[in-house]
N, C-alpha and C positions, 0 to 999 in steps of 0.2 A: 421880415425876420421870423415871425411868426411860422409862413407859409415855410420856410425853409427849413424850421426844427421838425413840422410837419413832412416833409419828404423824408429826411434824417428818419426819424420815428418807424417809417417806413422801411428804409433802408434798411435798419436793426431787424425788425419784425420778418424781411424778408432771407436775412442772413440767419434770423435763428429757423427759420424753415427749412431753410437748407442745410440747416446743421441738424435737423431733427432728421429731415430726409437721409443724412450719410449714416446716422447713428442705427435709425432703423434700417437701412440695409446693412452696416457689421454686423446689425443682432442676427437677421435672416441669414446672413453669411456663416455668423459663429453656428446658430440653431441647424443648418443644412451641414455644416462640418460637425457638428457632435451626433447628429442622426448617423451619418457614414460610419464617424467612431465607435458606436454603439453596433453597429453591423460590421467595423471591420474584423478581421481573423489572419494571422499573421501569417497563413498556407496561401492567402490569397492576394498577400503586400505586394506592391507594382503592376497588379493588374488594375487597378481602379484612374493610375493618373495623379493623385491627388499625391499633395507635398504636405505631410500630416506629421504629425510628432510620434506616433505612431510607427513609422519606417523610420524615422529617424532615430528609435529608440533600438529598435528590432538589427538596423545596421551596423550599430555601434560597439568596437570590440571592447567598451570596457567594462564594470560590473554593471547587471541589472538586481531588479529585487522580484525576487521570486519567492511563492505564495503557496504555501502546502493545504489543503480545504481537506475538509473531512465529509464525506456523503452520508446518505444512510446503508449502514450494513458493513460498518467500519472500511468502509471503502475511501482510499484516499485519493490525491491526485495533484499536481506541483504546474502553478498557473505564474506567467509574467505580470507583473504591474508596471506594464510601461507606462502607467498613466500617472503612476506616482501617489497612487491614492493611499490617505493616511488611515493604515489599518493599524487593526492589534488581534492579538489571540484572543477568542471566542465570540468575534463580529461574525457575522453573515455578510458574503460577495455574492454574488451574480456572476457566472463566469463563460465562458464560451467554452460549446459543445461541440461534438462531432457533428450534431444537426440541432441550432436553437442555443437557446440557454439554460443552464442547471443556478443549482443555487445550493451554499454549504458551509461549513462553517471552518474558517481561520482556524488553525490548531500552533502553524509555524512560518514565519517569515523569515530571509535572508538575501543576503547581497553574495553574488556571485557573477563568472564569467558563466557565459551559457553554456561553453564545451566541458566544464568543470561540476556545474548543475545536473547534464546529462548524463556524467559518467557517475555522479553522487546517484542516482535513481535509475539509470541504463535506460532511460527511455528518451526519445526525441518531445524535445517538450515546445509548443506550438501552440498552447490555449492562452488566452489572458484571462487578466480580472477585467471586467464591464466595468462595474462599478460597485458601492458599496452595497452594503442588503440596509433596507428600512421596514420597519415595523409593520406595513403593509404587505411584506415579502415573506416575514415569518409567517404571520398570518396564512399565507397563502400554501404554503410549505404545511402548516397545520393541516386547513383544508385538504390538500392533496393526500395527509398520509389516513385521514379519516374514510376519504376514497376508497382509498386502497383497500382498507378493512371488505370493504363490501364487493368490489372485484373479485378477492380473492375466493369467496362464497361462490360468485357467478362463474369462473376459470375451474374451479374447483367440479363443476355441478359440469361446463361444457365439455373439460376431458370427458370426464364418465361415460360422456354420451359416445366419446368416439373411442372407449373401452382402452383406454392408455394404462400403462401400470407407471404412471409416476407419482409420487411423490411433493405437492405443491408446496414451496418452503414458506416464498415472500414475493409481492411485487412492488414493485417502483415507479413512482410517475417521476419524468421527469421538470423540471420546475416549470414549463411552458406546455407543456401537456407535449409536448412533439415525438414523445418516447415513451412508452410503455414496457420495464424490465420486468421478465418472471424470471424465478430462480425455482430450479425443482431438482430432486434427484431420483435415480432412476437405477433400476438394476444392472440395467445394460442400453446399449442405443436403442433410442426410439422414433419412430417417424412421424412425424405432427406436424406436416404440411397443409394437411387439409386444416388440424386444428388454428394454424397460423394467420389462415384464409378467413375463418372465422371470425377469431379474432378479432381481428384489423376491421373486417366488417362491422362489430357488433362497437368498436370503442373508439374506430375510425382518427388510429393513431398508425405510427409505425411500432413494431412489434420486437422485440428483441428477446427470446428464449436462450436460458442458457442455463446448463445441466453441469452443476457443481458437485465436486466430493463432498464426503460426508467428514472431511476437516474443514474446506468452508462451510457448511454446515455452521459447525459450532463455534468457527471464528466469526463472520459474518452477520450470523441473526439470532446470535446466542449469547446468553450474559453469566457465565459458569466461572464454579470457583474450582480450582486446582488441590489434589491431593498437599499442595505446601499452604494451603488457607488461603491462601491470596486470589484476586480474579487470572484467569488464563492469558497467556502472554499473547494469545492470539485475539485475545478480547480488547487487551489496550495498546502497546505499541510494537508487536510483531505482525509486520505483513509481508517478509517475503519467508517463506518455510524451507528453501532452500534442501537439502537431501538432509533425510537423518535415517541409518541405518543399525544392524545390531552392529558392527561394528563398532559404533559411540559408544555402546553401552558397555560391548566388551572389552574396549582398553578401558573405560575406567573403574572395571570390576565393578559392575552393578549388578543386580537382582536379575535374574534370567526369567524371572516370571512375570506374565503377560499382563496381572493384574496391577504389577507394579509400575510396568514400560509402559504401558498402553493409558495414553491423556484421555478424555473427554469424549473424541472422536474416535476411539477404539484404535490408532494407530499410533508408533512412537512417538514420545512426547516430543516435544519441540525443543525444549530446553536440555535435552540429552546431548544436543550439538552444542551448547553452549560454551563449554571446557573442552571440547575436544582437541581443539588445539594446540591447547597449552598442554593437557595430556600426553599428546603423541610427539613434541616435542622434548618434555620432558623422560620420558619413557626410554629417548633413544640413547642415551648415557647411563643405561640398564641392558643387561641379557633378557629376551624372552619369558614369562610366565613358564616354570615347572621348565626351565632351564637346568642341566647338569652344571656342577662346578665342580672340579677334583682337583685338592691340592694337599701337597706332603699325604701321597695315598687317604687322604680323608672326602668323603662323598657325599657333598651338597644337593640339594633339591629346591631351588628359588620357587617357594611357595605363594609370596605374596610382594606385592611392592603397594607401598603406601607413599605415593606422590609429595602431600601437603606437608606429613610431618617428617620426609625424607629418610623413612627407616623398608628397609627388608626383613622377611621372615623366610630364613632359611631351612630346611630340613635335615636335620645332619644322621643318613642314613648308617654310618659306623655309630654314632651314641644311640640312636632311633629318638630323638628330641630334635624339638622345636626352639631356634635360636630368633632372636630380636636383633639387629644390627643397625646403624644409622650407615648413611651414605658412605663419608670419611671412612668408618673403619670397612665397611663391605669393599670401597676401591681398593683400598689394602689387597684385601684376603682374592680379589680378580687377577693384582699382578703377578706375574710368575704361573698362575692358574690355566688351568685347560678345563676352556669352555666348549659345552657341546648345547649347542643352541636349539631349543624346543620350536618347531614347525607349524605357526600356529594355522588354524584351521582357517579358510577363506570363506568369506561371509559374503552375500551381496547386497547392497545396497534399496534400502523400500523408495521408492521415489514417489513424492504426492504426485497425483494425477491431475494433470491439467485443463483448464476449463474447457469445455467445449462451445462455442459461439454459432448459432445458427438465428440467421435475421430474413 
């Protein structure tokens, strides 16, 4: 009886080994599937083989949740979390790069279809989140931008040497070192091939120059306040600038003067397009600026239109005075009227200039 509990004993002893041995091959199994995870990129899904949650997330047409991060240089950028990871506004992710991993911080999360995501931002969107950011991450992000301070000294001293007339703004590591951004501006093109070669040699990264206006400028790596007191819209949440021309200005009779149009960057303010549409909407159930009106032989001159508070200022050249009228009674005074419509002058449109990328 004895000898028999003894083999039994055995037999346990031997089953739990073999339960140790399956468990430690899932862990190796899970640990080589989350290594893949952590490398995969959703440009390169169904090439790898693997049946990962991953493609099964990326194939699926119903909502995902999608991750807005914020970089440095108020640069933003809108990542998947197919992995489901529990974030919130103002964590640090880890996220996949054109080459590597960056690292930024959560500003906005939401559930959406992907074809719906892309046409909300107009970009094809393809990066994920890795995983979350931990306090070793910050850290390191610290580090890197104390880096940078001291590059910018070194970049700064190497153009010189090869007699460039630019301008050095800021530079950017990015969170794995696999990327080096400088940002500079410059009068006109300029050729820094050779300085690129350098470069690369001396910091033994890949290199990425890129020559920005003088509105990224001061949207980007500038922290200004706006003639309204408040910071600049290009500082907290405007990033696409979109066209703004004198024409914004001049349907909503504003100030023709340069010191008043002109933001931060020395070109139209951003916020001059903000109304414009409601503007030029409402505008169209009016005659032209300095419009003729003639009725019952009496001669109008539409001097002003006042949008918000719905009134016109009329000219009434037979009294030689200035009339205040509201809407209601001006539609009146149009019917039965002969209008001679004022030709207003064509304006053309300033467009910001767009980045230029040389790597």
């Amino acid at each position: 009886m004895i000898e028999n509990k003894n083999i039994n004993n055995e037999n346990i002893e031997n089953e739990n080994i073999n339960n140790e041995s399956i468990n430690n091959e899932n862990i190796n199994n899970e640990n080589i599937e989350n290594e893949n995870m952590t490398d995969c990129h959703p440009s390169m899904c169904g090439n790898c083989g693997l049946e990962c949650s991953m493609a099964q997330v990326l194939n699926t047409d119903g909502n995902k949740e999608f991750v807005v991060v914020k970089f440095k240089g108020q640069r933003t950028d809108v990542f998947i979390n197919y992995k489901n990871i529990k974030l919130f506004n103002g964590d640090y992710a880890i996220v996949t790069s054109e080459i590597g991993f960056d690292a930024g911080q959560i500003i906005h999360t939401f559930k959406s279809s992907e074809e719906s995501a892309e046409k909300k931002y107009n970009r094809k969107i393809n990066k994920t989140i890795v995983r979350k950011g931990y306090q070793k991450d910050i850290e390191k992000l610290y580090l890197n931008r104390e880096e940078e301070k001291i590059i910018i000294e070194k970049i700064g001293i190497i153009s010189l040497s090869y007699g460039l007339d630019i301008k050095l703004i800021d530079v950017e590591w990015q969170f794995d070192k696999h990327k080096l951004g400088i940002f500079f501006t410059a009068p006109q093109r300029v050729d820094f091939r050779e300085l690129v070669k350098d470069l690369a040699r001396q910091f033994k990264t890949r290199i990425e120059l890129r020559q920005i206006s003088p509105r990224d400028e001061i949207a980007k790596f500038g922290n200004s306040i706006g003639t309204c007191g408040r910071t600049i819209c290009c500082n907290t949440f405007l990033n696409d600038y979109g066209k703004v021309g004198l024409e914004h200005s001049k349907i909503q009779q504003l100030s023709h003067s340069a010191l008043k149009l002109n933001g931060n960057c020395m070109k139209l303010k951003c916020c001059v397009g903000f109304e414009y549409d409601f503007y030029k909407k409402e505008l169209e159930s009016y005659p032209s600026i300095h419009s003729t009106i003639i009725k019952s032989k009496v001669e109008y001159k539409l001097n002003k239109i006042d949008v918000l508070k719905e009134e016109v200022t009329l000219y009434n050249v037979n009294e030689k005075m200035l009339q205040v009228m509201n809407k209601l009674d001006f539609n009146k005074l149009l019917k039965g009227a002969k209008v001679i419509q004022n030709q207003p002058e064509t304006t053309e449109d300033v467009i910001v200039e767009e980045d230029i990328i040389i790597e």
